[in-house]
PDB file of N, CA, C and O in Angstrom, chain B, residues numbered from 101:
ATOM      1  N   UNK B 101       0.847  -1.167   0.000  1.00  0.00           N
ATOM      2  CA  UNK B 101       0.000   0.000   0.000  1.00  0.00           C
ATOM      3  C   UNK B 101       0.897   1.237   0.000  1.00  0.00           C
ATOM      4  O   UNK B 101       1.752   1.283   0.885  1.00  0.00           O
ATOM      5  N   UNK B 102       0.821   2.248  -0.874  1.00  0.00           N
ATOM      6  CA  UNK B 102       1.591   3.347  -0.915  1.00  0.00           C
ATOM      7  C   UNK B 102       0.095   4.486  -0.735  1.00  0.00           C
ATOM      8  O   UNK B 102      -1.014   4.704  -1.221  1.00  0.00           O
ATOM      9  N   UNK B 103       0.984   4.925   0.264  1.00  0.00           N
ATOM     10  CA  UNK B 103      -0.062   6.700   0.451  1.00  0.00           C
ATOM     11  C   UNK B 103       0.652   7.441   0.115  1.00  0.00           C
ATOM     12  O   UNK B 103       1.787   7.538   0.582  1.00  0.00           O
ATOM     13  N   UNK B 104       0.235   8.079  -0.680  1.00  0.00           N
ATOM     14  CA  UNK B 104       0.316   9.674  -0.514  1.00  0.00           C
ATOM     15  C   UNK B 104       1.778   9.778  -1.888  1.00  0.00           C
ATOM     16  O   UNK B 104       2.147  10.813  -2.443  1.00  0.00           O
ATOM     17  N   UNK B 105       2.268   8.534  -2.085  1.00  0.00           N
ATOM     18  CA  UNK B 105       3.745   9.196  -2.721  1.00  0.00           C
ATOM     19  C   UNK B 105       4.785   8.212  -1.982  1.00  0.00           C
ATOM     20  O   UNK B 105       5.738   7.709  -2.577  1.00  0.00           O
ATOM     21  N   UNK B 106       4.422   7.930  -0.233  1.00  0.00           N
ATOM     22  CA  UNK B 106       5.091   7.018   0.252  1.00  0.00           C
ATOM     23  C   UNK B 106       5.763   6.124   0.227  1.00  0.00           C
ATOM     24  O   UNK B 106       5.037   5.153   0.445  1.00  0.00           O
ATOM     25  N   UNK B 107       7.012   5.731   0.055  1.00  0.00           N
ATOM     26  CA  UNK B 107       7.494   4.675  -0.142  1.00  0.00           C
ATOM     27  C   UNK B 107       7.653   3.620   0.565  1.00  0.00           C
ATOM     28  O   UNK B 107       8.701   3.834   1.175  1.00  0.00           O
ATOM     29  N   UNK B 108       7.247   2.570   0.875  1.00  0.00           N
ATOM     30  CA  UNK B 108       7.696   1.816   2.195  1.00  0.00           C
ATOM     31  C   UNK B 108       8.935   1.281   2.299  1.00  0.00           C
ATOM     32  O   UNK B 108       9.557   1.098   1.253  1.00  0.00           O
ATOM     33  N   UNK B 109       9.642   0.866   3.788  1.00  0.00           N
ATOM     34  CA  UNK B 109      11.032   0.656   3.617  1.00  0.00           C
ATOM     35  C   UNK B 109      10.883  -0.605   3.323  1.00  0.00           C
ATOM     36  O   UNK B 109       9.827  -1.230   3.416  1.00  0.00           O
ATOM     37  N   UNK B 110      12.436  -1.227   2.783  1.00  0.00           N
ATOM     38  CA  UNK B 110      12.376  -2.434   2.695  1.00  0.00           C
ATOM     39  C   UNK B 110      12.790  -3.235   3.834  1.00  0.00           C
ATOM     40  O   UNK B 110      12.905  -2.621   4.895  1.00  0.00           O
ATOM     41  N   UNK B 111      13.052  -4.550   3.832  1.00  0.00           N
ATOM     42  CA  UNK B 111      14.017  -5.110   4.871  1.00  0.00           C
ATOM     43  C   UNK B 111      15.041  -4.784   5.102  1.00  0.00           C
ATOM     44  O   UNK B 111      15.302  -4.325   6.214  1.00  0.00           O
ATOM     45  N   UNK B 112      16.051  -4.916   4.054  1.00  0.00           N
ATOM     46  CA  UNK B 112      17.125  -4.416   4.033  1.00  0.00           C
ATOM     47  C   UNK B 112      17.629  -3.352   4.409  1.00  0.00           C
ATOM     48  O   UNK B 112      18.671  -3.239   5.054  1.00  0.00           O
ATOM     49  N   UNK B 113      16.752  -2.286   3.940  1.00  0.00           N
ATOM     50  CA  UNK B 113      17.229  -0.881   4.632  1.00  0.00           C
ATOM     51  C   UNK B 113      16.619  -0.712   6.139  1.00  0.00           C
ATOM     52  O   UNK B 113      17.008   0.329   6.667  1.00  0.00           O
ATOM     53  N   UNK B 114      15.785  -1.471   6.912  1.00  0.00           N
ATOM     54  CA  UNK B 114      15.199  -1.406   8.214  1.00  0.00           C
ATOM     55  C   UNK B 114      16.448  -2.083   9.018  1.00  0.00           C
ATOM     56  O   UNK B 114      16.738  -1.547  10.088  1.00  0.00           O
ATOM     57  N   UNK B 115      16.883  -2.724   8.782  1.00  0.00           N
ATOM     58  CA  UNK B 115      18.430  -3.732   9.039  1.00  0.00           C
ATOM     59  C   UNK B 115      19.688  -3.338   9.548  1.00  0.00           C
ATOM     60  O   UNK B 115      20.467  -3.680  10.438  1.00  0.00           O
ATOM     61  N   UNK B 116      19.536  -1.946   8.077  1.00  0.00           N
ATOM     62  CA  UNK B 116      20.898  -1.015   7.554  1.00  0.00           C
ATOM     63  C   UNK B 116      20.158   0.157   8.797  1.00  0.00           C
ATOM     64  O   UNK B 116      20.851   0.070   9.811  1.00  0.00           O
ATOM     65  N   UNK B 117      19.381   0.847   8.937  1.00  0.00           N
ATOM     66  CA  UNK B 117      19.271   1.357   9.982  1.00  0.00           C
ATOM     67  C   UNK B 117      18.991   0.640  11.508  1.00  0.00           C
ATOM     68  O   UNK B 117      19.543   1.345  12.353  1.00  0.00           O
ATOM     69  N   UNK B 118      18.492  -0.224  11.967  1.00  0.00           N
ATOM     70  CA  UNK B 118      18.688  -1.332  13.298  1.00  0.00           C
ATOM     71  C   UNK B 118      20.125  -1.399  13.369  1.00  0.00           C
ATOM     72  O   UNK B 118      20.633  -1.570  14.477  1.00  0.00           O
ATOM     73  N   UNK B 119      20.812  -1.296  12.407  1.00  0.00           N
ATOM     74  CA  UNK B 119      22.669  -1.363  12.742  1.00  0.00           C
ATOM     75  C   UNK B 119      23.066  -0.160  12.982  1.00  0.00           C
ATOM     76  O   UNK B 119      23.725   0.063  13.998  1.00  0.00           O
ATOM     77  N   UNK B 120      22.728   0.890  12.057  1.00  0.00           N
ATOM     78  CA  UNK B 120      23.211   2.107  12.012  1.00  0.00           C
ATOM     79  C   UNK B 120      22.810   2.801  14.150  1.00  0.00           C
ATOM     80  O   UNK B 120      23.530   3.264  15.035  1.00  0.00           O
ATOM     81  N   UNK B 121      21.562   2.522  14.056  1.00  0.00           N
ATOM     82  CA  UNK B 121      21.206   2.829  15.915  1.00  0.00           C
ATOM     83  C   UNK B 121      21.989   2.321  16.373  1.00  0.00           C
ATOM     84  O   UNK B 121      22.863   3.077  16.798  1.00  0.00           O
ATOM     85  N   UNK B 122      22.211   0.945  16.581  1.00  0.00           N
ATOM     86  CA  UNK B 122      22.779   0.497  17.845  1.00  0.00           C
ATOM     87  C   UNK B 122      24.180   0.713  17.583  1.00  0.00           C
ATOM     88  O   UNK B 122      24.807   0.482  18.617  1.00  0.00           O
ATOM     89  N   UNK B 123      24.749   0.974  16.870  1.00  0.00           N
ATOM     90  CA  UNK B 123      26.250   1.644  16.699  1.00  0.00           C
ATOM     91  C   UNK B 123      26.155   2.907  17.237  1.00  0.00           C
ATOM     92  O   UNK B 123      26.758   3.102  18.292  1.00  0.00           O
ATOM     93  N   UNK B 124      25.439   3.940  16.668  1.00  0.00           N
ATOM     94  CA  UNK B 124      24.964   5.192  17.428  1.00  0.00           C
ATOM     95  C   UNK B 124      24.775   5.245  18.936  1.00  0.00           C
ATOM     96  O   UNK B 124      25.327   6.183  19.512  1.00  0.00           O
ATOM     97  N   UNK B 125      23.977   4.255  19.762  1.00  0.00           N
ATOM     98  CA  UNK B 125      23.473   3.375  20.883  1.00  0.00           C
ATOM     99  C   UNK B 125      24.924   3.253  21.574  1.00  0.00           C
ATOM    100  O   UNK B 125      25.093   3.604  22.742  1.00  0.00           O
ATOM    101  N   UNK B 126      25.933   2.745  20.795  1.00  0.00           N
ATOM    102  CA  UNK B 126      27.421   2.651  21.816  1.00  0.00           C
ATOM    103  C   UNK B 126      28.556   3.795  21.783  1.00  0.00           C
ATOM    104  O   UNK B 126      29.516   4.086  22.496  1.00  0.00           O
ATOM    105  N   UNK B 127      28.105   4.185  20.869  1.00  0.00           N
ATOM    106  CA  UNK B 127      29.198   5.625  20.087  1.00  0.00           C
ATOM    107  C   UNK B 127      28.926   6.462  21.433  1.00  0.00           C
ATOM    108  O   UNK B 127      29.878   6.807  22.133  1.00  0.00           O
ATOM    109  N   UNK B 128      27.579   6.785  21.783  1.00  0.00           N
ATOM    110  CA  UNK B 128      27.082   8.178  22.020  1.00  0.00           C
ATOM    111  C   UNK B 128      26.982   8.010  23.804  1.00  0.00           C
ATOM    112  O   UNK B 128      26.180   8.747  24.378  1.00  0.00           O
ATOM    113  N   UNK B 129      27.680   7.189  24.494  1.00  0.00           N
ATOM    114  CA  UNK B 129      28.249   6.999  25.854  1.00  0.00           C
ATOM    115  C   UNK B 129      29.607   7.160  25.714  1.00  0.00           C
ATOM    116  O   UNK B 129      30.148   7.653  26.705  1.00  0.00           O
ATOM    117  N   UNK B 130      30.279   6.912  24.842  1.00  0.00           N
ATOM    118  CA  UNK B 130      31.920   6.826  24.477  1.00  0.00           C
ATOM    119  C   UNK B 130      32.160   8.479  24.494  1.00  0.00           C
ATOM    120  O   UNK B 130      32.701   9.027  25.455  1.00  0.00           O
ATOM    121  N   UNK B 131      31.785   9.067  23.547  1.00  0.00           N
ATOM    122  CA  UNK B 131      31.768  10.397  23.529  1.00  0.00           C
ATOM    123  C   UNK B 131      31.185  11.297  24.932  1.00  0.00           C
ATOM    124  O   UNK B 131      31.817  12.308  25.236  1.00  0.00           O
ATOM    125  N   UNK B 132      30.364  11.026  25.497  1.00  0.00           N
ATOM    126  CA  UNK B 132      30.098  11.649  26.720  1.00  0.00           C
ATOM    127  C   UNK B 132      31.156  11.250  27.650  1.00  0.00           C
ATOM    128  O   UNK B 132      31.848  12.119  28.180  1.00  0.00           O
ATOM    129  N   UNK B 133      31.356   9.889  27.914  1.00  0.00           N
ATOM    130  CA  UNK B 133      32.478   9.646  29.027  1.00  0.00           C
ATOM    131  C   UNK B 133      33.767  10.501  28.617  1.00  0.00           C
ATOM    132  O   UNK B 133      34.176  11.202  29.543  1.00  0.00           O
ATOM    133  N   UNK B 134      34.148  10.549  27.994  1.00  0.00           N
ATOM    134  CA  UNK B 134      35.315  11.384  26.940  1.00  0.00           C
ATOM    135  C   UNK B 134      35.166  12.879  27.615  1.00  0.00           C
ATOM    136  O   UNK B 134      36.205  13.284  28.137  1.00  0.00           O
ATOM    137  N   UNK B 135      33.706  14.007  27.703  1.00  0.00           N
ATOM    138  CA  UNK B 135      33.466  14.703  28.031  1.00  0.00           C
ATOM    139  C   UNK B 135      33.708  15.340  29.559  1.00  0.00           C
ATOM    140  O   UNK B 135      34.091  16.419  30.011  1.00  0.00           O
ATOM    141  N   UNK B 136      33.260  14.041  30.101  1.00  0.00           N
ATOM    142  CA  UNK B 136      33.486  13.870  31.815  1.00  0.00           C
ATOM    143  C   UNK B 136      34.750  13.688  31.890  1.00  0.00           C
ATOM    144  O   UNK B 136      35.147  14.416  32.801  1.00  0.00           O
ATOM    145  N   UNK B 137      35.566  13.147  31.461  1.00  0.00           N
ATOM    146  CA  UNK B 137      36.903  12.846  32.082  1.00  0.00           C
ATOM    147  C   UNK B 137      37.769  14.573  31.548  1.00  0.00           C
ATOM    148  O   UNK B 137      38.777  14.834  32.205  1.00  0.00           O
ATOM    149  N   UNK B 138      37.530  15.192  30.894  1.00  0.00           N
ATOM    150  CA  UNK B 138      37.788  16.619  30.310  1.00  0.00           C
ATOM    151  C   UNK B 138      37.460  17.244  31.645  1.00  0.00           C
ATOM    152  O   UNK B 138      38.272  17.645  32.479  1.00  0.00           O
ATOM    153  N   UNK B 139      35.864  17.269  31.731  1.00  0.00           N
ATOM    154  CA  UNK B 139      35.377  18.480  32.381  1.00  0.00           C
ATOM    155  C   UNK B 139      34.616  18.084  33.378  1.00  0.00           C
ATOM    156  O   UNK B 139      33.504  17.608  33.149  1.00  0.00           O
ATOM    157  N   UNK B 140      35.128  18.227  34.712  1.00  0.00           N
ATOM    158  CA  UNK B 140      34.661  17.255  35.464  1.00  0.00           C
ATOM    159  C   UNK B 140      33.528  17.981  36.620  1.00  0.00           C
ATOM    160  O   UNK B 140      33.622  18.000  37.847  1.00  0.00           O
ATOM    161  N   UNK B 141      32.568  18.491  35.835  1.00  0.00           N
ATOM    162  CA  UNK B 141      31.344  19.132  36.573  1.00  0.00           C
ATOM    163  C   UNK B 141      30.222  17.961  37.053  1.00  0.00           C
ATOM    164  O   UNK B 141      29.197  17.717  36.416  1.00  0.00           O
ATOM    165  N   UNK B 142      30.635  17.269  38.338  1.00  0.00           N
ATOM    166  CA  UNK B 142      29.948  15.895  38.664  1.00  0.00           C
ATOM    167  C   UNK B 142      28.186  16.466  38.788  1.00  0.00           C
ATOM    168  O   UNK B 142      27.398  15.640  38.329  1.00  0.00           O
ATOM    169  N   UNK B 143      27.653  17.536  39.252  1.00  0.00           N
ATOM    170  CA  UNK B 143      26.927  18.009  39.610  1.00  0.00           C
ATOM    171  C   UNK B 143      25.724  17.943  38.461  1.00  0.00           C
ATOM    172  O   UNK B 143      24.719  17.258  38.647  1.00  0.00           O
ATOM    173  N   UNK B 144      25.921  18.687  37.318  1.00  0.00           N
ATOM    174  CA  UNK B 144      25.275  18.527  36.027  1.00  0.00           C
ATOM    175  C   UNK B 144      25.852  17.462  34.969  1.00  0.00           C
ATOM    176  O   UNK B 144      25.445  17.490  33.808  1.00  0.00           O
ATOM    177  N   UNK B 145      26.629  16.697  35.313  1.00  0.00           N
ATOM    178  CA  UNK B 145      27.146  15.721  34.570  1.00  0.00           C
ATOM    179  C   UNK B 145      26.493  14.184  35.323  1.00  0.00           C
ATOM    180  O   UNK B 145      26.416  13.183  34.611  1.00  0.00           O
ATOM    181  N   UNK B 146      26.240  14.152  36.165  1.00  0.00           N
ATOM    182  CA  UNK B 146      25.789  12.696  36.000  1.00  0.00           C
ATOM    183  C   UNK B 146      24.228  12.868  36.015  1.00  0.00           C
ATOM    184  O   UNK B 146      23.813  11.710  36.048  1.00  0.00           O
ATOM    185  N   UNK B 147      23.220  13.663  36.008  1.00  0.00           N
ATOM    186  CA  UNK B 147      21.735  13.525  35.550  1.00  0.00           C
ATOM    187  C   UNK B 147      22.234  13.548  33.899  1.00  0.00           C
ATOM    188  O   UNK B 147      21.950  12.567  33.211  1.00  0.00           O
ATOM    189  N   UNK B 148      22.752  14.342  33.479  1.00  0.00           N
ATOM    190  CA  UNK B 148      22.935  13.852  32.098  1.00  0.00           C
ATOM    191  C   UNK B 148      23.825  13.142  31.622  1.00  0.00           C
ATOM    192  O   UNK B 148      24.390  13.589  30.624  1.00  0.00           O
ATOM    193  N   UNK B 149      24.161  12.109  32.035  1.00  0.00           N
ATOM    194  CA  UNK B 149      25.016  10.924  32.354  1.00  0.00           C
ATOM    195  C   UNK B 149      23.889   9.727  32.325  1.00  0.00           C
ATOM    196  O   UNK B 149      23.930   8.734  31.599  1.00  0.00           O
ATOM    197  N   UNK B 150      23.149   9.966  33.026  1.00  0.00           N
ATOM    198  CA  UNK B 150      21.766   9.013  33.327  1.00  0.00           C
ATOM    199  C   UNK B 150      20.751   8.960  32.198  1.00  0.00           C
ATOM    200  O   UNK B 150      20.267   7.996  31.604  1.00  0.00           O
ATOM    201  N   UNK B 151      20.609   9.958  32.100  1.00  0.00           N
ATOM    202  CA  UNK B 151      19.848  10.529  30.536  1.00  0.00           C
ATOM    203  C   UNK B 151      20.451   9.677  29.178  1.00  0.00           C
ATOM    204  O   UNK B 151      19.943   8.958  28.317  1.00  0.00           O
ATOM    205  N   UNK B 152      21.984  10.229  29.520  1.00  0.00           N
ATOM    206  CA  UNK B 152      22.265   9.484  28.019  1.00  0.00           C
ATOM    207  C   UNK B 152      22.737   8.000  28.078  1.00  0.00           C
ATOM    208  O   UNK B 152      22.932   7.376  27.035  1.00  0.00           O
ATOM    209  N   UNK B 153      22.868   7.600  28.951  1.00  0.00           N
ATOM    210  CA  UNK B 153      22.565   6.504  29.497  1.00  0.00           C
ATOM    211  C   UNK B 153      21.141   5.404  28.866  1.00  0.00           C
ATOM    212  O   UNK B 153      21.098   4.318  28.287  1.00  0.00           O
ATOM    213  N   UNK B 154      19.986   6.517  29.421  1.00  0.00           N
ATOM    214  CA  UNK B 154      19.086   6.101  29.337  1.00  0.00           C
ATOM    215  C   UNK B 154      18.161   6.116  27.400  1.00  0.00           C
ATOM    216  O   UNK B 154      17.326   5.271  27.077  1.00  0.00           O
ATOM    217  N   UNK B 155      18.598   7.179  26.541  1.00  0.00           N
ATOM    218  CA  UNK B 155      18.848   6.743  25.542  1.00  0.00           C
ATOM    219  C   UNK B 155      19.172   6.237  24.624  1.00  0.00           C
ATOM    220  O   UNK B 155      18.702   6.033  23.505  1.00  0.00           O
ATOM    221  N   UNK B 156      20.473   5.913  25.395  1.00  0.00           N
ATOM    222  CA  UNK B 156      20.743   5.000  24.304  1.00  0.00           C
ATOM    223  C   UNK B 156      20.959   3.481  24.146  1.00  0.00           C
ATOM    224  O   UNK B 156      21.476   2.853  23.222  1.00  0.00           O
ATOM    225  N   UNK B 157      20.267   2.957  25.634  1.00  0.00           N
ATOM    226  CA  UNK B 157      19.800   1.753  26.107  1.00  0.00           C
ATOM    227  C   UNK B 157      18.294   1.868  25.316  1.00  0.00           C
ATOM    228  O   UNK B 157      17.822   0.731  25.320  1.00  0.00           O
ATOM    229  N   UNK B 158      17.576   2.598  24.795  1.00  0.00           N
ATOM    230  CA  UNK B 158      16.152   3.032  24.339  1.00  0.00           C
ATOM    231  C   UNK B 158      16.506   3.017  22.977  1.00  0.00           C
ATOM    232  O   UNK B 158      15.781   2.306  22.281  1.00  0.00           O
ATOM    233  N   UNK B 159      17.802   3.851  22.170  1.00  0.00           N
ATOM    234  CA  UNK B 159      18.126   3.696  20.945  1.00  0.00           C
ATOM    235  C   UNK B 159      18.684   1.881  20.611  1.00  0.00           C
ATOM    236  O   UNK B 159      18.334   1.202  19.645  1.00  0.00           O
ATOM    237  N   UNK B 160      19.139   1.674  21.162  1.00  0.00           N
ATOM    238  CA  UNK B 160      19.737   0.161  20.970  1.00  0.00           C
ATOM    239  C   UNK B 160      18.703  -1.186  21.027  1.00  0.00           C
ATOM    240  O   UNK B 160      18.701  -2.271  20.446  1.00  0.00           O
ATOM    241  N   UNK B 161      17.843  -0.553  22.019  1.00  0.00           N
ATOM    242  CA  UNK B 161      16.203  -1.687  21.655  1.00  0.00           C
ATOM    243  C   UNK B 161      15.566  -1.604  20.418  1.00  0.00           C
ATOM    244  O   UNK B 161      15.149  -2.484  19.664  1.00  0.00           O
ATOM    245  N   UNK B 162      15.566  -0.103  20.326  1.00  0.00           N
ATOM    246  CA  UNK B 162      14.771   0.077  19.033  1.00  0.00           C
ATOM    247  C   UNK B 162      15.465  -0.545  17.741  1.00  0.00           C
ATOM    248  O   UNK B 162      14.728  -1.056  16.897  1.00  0.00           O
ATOM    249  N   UNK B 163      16.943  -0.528  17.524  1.00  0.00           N
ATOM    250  CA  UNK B 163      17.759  -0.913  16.415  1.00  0.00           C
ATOM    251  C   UNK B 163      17.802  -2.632  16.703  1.00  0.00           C
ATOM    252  O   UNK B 163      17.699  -3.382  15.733  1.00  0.00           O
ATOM    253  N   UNK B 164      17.897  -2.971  17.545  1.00  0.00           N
ATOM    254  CA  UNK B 164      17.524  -4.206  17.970  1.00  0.00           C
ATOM    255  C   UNK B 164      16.527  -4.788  17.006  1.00  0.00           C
ATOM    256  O   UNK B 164      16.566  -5.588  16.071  1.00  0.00           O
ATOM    257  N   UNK B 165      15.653  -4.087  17.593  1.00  0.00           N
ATOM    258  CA  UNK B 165      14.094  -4.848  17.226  1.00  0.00           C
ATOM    259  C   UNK B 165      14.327  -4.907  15.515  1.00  0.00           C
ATOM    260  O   UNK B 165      14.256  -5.975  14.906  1.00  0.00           O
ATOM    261  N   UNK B 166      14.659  -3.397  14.737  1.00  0.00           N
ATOM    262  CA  UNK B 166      14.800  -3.312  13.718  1.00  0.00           C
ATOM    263  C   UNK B 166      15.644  -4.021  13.360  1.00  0.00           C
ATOM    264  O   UNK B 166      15.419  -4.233  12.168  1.00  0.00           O
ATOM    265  N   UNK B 167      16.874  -4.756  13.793  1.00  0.00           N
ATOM    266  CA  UNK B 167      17.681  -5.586  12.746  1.00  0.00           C
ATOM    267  C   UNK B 167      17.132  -6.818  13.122  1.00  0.00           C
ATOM    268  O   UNK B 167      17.545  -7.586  12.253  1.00  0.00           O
ATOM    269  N   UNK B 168      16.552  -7.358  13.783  1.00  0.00           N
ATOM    270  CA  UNK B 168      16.213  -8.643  13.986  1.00  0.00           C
ATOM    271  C   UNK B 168      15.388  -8.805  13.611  1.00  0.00           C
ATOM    272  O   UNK B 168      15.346  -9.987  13.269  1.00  0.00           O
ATOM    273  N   UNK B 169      13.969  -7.998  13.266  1.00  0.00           N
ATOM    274  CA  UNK B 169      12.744  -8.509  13.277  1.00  0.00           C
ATOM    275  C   UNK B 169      12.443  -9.004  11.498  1.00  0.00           C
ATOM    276  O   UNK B 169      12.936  -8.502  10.488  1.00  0.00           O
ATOM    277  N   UNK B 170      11.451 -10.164  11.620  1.00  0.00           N
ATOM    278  CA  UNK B 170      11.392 -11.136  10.409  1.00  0.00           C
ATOM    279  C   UNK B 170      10.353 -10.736   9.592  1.00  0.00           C
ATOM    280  O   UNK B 170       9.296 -11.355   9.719  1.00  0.00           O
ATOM    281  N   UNK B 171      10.414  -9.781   8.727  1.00  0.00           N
ATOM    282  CA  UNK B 171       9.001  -9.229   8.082  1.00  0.00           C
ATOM    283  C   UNK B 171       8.370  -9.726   7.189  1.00  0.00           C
ATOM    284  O   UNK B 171       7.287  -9.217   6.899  1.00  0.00           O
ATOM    285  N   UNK B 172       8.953 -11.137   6.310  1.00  0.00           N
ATOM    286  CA  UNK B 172       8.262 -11.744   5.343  1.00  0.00           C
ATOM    287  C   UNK B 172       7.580 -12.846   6.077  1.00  0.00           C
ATOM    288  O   UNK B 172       7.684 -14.009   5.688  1.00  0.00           O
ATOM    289  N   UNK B 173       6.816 -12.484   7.233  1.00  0.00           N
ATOM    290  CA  UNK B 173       5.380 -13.916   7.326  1.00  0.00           C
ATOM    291  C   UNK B 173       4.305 -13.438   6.963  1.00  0.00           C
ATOM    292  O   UNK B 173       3.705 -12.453   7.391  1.00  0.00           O
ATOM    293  N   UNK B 174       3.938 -14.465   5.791  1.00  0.00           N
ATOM    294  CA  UNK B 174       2.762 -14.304   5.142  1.00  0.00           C
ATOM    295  C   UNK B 174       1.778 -14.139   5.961  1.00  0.00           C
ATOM    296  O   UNK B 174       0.949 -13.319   5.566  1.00  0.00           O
ATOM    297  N   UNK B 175       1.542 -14.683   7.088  1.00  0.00           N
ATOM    298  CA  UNK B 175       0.308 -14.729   7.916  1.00  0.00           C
ATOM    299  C   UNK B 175      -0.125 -13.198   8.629  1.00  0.00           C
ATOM    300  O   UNK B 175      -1.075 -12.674   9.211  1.00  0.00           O
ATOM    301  N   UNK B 176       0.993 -12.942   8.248  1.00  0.00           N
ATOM    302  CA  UNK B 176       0.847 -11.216   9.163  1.00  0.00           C
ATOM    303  C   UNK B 176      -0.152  -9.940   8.418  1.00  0.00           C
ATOM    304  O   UNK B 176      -0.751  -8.924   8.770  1.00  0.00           O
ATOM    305  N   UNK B 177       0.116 -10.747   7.146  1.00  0.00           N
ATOM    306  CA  UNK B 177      -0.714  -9.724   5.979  1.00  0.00           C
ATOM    307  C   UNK B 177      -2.374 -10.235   5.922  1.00  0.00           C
ATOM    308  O   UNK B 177      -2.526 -11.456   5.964  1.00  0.00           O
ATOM    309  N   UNK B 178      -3.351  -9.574   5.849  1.00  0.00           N
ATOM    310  CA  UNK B 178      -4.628  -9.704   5.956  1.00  0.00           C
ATOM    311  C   UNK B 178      -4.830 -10.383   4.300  1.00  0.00           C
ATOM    312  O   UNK B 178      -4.214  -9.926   3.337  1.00  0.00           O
ATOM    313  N   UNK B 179      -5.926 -11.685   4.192  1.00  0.00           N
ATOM    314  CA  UNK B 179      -6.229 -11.562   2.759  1.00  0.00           C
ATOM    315  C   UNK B 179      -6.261 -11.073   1.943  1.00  0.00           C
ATOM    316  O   UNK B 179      -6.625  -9.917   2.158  1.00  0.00           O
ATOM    317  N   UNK B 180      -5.918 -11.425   0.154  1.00  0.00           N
ATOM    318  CA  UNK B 180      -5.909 -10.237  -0.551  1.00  0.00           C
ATOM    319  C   UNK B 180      -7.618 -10.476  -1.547  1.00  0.00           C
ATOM    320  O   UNK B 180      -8.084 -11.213  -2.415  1.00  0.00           O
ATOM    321  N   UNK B 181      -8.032  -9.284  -0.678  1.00  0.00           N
ATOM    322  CA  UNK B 181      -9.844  -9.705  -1.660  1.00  0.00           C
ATOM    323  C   UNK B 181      -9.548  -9.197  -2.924  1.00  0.00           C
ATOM    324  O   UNK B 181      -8.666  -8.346  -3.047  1.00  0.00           O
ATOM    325  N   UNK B 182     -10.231  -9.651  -3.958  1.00  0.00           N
ATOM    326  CA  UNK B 182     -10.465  -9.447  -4.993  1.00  0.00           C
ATOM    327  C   UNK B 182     -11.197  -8.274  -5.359  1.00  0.00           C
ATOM    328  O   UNK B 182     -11.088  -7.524  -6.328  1.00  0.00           O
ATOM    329  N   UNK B 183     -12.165  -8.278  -4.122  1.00  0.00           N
ATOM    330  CA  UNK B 183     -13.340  -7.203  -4.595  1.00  0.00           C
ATOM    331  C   UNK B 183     -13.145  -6.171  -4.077  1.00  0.00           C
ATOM    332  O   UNK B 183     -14.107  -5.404  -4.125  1.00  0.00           O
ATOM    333  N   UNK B 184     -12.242  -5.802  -3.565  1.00  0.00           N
ATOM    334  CA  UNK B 184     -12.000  -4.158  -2.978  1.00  0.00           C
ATOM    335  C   UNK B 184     -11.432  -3.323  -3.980  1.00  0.00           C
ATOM    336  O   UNK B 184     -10.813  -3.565  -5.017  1.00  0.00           O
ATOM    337  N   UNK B 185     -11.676  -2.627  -3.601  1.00  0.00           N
ATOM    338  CA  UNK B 185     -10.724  -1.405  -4.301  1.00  0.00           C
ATOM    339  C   UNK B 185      -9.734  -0.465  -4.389  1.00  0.00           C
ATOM    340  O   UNK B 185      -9.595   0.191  -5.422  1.00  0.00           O
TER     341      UNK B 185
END
């Protein structure tokens, strides 16, 4: 089903991004710890420590789900009627 102009993604590229996150997902604690050991303001640095923490444990499920998940079962798709339109 295409709306509007829409393209839907494919597998492959849902995959290529589920990888692309969870690389992002480990990058983006590396770079903050990097930050803290520079500038060592414990005060406003560990709520946003926790935060990014907490994103990117949230980005890495989501890329998760996206590289793993199995999108060709037929059963998932509703009949195809004839008589609709």
């Amino acid at each position: 089903m295409n709306i509007a102009g829409i393209n839907p993604i494919t597998t492959q590229q849902s995959r290529a991004l589920g990888k692309g996150l969870i690389f992002l997902a480990f990058i983006t604690p590396v770079f903050l710890l990097n930050k803290l050991r520079k500038h060592l303001h414990f005060v406003l640095a560990l709520p946003v420590a926790v935060l990014s923490l907490g994103l990117s444990i949230f980005l890495f499920w989501i890329g998760f789900t996206m590289a793993t998940t199995v999108w060709d079962r037929p059963d998932d798709y509703p009949p195809k009627d004839s008589n609709s339109q």
